[in-house]
N, C-alpha and C positions, 0 to 999 in steps of 0.2 A: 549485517548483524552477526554475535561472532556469541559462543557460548563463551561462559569468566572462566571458563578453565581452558583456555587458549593458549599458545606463547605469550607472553609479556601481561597477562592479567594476574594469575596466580599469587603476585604480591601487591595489588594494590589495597586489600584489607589490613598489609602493615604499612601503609604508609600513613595513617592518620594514628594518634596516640592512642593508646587501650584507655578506654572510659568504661568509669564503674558502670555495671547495668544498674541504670535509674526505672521505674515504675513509673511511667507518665500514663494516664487516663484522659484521652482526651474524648473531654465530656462537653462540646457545648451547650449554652442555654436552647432550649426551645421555646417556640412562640406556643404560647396556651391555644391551640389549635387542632379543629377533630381530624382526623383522618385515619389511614389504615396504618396501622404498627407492625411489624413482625422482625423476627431475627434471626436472619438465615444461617440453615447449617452449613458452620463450613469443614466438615467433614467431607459435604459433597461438594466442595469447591473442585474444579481441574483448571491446569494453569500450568506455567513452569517459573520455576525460581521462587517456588514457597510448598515446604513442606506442613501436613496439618497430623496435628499427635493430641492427646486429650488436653494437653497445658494450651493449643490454638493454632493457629495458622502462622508459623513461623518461617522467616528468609532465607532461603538455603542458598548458599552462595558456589555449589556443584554445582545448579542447574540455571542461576540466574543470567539475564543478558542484560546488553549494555554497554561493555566497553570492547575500545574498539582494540583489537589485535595489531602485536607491531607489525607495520608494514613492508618495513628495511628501508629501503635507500629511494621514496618516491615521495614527489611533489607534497603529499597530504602529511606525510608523518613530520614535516618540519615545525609544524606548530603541534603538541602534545596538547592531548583537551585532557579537562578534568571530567571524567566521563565517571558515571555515579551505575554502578548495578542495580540490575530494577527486578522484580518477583511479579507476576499478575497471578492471579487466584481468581478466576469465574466461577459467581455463585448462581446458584439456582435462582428462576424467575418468578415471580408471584405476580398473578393476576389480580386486577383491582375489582371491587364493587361499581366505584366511580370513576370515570374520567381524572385525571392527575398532568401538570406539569410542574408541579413543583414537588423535589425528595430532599426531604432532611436526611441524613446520617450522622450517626453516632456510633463511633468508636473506643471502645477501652483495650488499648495498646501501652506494651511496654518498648518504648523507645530510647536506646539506648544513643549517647553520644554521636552522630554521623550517621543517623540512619532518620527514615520517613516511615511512616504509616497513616494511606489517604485511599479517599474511594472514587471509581468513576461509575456512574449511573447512566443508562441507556435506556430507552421506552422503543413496544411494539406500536410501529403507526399501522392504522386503519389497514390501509392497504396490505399489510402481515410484515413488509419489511421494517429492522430495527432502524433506528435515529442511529445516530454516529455515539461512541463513549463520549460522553462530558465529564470531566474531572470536576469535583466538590469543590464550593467554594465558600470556604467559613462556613462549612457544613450543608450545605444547600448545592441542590442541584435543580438548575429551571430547566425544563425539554424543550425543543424548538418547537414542539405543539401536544396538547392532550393527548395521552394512551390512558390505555385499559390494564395492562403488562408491562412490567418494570422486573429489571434485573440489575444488582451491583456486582462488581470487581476490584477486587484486591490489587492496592497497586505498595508493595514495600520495596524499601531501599537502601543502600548501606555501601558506606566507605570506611567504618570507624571499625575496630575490632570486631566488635559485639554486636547481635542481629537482633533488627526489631520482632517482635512477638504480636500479632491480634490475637487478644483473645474474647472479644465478641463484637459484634455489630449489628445496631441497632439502624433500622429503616425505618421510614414513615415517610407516606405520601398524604400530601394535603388535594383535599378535592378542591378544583376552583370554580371563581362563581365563572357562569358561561364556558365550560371547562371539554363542555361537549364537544367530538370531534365533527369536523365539518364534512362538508359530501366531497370526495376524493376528485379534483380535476387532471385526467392524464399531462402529465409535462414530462418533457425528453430526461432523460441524467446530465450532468454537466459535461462538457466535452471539452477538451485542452490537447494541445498539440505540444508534446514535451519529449526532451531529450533523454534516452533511453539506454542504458550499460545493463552488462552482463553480470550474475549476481556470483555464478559459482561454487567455491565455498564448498564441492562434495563433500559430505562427512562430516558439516558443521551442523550445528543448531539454529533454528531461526528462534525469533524473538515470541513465537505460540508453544516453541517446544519441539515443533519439525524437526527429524532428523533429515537434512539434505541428501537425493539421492543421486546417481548420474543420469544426467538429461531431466531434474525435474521441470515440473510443471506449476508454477506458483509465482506472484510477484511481489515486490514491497513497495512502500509506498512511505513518505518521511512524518509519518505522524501515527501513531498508538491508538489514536480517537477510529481509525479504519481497518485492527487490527482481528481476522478472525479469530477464534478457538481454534486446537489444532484440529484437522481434520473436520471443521464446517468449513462453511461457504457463506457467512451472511455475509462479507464484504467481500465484493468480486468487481471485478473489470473487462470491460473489450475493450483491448489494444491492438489495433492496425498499422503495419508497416507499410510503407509506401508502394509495395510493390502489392498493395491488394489483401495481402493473408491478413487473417483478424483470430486470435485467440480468447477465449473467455473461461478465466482462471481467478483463482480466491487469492487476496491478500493476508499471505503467511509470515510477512517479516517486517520489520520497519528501520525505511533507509530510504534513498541514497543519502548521506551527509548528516541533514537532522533529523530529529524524533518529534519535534515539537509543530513541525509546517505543514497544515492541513490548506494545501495553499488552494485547491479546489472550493471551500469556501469563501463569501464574501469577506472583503478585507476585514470588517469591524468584528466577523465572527472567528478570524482566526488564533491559535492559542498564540504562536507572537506571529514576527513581523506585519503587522498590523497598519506599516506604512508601504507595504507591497501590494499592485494591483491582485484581485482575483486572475487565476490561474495561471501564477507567473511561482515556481520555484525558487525558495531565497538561492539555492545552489545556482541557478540562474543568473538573478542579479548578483549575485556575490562574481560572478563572472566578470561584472560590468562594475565594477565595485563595490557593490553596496555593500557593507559592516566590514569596509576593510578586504574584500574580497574573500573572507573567513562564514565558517559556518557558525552555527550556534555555542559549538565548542569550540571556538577561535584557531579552528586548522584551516589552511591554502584548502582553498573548492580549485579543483584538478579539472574539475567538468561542471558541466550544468543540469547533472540528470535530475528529473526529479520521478523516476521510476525506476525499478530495479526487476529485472528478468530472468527466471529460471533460467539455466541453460536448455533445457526440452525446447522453452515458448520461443527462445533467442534464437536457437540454432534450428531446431527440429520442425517448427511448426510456422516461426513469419520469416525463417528464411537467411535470416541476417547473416552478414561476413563482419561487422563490425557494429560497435556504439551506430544510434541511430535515432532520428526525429519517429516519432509514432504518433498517433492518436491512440487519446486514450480516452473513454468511457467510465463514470466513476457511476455502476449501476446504483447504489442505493440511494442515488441522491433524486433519484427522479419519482415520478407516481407512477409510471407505466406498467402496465401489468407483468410481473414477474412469473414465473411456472418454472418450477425444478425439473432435472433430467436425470435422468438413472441409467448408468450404461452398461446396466449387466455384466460387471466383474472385468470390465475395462478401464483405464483409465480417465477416457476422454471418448468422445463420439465426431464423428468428423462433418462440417457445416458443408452443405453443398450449395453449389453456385443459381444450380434451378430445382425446381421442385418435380423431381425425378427418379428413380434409382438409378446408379451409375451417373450419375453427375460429377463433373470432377469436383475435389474439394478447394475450397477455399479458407481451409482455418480446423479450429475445435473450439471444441466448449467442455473441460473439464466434467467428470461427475460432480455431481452434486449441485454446481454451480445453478444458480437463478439466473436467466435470460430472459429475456422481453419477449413477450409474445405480442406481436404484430394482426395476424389474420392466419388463414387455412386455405391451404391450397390444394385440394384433393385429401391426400393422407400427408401433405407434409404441413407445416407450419415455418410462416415467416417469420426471421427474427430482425433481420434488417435488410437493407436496400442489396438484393442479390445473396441474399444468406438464407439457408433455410434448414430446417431437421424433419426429422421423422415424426410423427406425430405419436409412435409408439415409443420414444425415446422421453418421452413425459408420464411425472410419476399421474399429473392430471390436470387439465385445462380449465379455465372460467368457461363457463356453457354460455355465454355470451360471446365469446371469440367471433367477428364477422370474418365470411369467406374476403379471401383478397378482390376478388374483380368490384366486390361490394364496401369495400373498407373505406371509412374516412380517410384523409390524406395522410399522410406522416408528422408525426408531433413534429412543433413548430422547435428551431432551433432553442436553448436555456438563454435568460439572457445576457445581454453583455454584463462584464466585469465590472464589477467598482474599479473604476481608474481614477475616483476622487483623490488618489494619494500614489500616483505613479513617480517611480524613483527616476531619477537620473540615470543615464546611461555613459560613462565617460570609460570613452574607449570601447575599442573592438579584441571579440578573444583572437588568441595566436593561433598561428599557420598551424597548420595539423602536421600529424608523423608519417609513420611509414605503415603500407596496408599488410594485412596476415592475411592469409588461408586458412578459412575454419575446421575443423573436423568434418567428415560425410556426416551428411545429417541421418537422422535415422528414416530410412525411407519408406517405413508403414505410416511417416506423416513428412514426408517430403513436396514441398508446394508442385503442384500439379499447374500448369498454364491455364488460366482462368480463362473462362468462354468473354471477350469481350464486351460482350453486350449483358451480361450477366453478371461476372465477378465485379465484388465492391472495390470500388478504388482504382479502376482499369483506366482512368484519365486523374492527367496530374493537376494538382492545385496550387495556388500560388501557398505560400507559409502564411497561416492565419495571425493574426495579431489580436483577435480576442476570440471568445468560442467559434468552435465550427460546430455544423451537424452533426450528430450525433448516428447511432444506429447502421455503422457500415459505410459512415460517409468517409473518405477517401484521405487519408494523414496524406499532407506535406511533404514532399521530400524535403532532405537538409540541404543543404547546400553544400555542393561538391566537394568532394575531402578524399584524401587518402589519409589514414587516421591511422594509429598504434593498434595492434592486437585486443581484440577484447580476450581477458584473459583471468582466473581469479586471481587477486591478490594474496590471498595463501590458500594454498591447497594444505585437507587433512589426510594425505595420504597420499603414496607414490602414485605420482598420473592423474589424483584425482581431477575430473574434469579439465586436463589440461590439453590444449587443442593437437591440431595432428604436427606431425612432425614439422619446423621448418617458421612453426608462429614463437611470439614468444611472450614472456610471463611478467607478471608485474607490473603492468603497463609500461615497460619500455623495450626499445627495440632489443630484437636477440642478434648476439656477441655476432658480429662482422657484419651486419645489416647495415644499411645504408640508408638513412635519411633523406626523403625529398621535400622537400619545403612548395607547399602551394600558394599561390599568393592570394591572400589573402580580398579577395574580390568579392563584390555582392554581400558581407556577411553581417547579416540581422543582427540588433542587440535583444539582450536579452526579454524584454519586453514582449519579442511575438516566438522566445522559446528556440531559435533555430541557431542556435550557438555552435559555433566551432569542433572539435575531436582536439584536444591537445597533448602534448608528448605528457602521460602520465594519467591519461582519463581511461584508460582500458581496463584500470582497476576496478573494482567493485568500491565503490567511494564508500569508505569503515564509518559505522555510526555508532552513536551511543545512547544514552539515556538518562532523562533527570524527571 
């Protein structure tokens, strides 16, 4: 994700013709129906790419994201997408009287020529974590199940001269009949085994507003429906690299490739490719052809990632020399009990492999971030299979927490995927490139050799081809590769995050390096995610937004 004031965005607000500002009020009908009304202020909105002034919450096209930055001379920029700048505005949340899945919204915006003004509505489920954003449709928004607390977000956009304007919004949630929330059954989060690049980018902006720093800590994910606020944590992840390390870090950005693939959800509920199994990345099958082997925005897929990794989580914390197969944990999507962690003016707090002090580590877990609480084990607490923290690294526990020797088993794996509409796979991706040498990692979180019998992931697993366990269970290795440099595609500034001397940039090789070509043996389609490194996937694969 790239902020519009990058190289090569700066003129895309003149490529469309200047249109008079027109005054559109979009006002649809309601149904004669009771419920709670209100109209949030958006003064207190926070968001990037929408300023608010007393006229309303208007587009600021300084700070909007969405299009993708030229890349120069690599595999993805051959196809140019028509990539749309997008504003989010998060407004404050109101709690309901009754039970709610269904919110009307009402909008009076002035939309001007080549621009959008639309909301997405999210609910607190039972258990305290939010549902995923759902964007309004013909003004209505149904939850995936009754809450109590509802919150909307501003989603503006704009290609044409002229920016669109809200200037109020109108909510109402209808109570339903049996609307009541049911009694919470613990079930695991979904789990997917997906191809994983390095995001980069120092000194860019991600798609909440983040300013990128060297070595962060954050990842992205190709869909907006799982996008935090800056600086929370409701949507977060554990992603494990083959070699055992597991990070748990908030989703700050949205990428790799599209905006629109919340491919983690069931096919029928995804916003498109809708004719792609569950948790299969279109960037994936687009490997293997599907739409032409193009993204959303009709550019060449260079790779198949369908996560994007801070340089910290990439380098510093799972270890990685290169692109890489991981497991990834998509926490909000489970019931399992969540509990915050606060790491006193640190960044991150480091997982240990037993439940001990001086244990070696095996990973982190961001401040802030929500992580599963398992059981108790003395003063520590489990969070998954060989993973454990402090128990005073919690801001506070359910007092029901059972000790480990006494705990029920481990939530049962999520289930398998709709694969009622699984794509074709024609053809295998290409031989990989040549390998790089990372930077030294930082070594106040340098992977420590995990005690065998302890650390998560210390025996290898074959490449899953629908969910795996969840909670520490052991990512896949990919399959053998010497692969191109992970490396960003544009740096904002001299050096920024570019690796140590001797790798090289852009995803391709650096001047006199020598290509080895591996033959291509044993390599999955994209269907079980364990796709190939190809000359040009080192990139941070550029995303946009509509």
């Amino acid at each position: 994700m790239r902020s519009i004031t990058r190289a090569g965005l700066r003129a895309i607000g003149l490529l469309a013709a200047t249109g008079a500002l027109c005054a559109a009020a979009t006002v649809p009908a309601m149904a004669d129906e009771p419920g709670t009304t209100w109209q949030p202020e958006l003064s207190e909105g926070t968001g990037n790419g929408v300023v608010v002034s007393p006229d309303g919450a208007r587009f600021d096209r300084s700070t909007a994201f969405g299009a993708p930055a030229d890349e120069g001379d690599t595999e993805s920029s051959a196809d140019p997408a028509e990539v749309v700048p997008t504003g989010l505005l998060t407004l404050a949340p109101r709690t309901l009287d009754t039970p709610t899945r269904e919110v009307d919204s009402r909008l009076v915006a002035d939309t001007p020529p080549g621009s959008t003004a639309s909301v997405d509505v999210r609910g607190k489920r039972a258990g305290g974590g939010w549902t995923e954003w759902i964007p309004a449709q013909d003004s209505r928004t149904e939850l995936p199940e009754a809450v109590t607390e509802v919150q909307g977000r501003l989603v503006l956009t704009a290609t044409g001269a002229a920016d669109p304007t809200v200037r109020e919004l109108t909510l109402t949630a209808t109570p339903g009949s049996g609307a009541e929330s049911e009694p919470v059954t613990e079930a695991a989060p979904r789990s997917y085994s997906v191809f994983a690049t390095r995001e980069g980018l120092v000194g860019g902006t991600t798609a909440n507003g983040h300013k990128i720093v060297n070595r962060d800590r954050f990842v992205a994910l190709p869909s907006r429906r799982a996008l935090s606020a800056n600086g929370k944590t409701d949507y977060s992840v554990k992603v494990c690299a083959p070699n055992g390390r597991c990070a748990i870090a908030p989703v700050w950005d949205i990428g790799p490739w599209n905006t629109k693939d919340d491919y983690w959800n069931p096919s029928n509920q995804r916003e498109m490719w809708k004719d792609l199994p569950q948790g299969v990345p279109q960037a994936a099958a687009a490997r293997n052809g599907h739409n032409g082997g193009k993204d959303q925005f009709g550019r060449r897929v260079a790779n198949p990632a369908g996560i994007d990794l801070g340089d910290g989580i990439f380098w510093d914390v799972l270890g990685l020399k290169d692109n890489s197969q991981v497991q990834v944990d998509y926490l909000w999507t489970g019931s399992q009990r969540l509990s915050a962690i606060r790491t006193e003016g640190t960044p991150d707090i480091q997982i240990l492999a037993r439940p001990e002090a001086g244990a070696e580590s095996v990973g982190i877990a961001v401040d802030a971030t929500e992580v599963p609480v398992q059981c108790t084990s003395g003063a520590f607490v489990r969070i998954g299979d060989g993973q454990y923290l402090p128990a005073t690294a919690f801001t506070g526990l359910p007092g029901d927490v059972p000790a480990c020797d006494a705990a029920a088993p481990p939530a049962p794996s999520p289930a398998a995927p709709d694969a009622s509409a699984a794509p074709s796979t024609p053809g295998t991706p290409e031989a990989p490139g040549t390998p790089a040498t990372p930077p030294a990692p930082d070594t106040s979180a340098a992977p420590a050799v995990p005690d065998a019998s302890a650390a998560a992931g210390s025996s290898p697993a074959p490449a899953p081809a629908v969910p795996t366990a969840p909670s520490g269970a052991t990512p896949s290795a990919p399959a053998p590769s010497s692969s191109t440099p992970s490396a960003p595609s544009a740096a904002t500034g001299p050096g920024a995050g570019a690796p140590a001397a001797g790798g090289a940039t852009a995803g391709t090789p650096s001047p006199g390096s020598t290509t080895t070509t591996t033959p291509a043996t044993g390599v999955p389609t994209g269907d079980n995610q364990a796709a190939r490194v190809t000359p040009g996937s080192a990139q941070r694969a550029p995303s946009g937004t509509s």
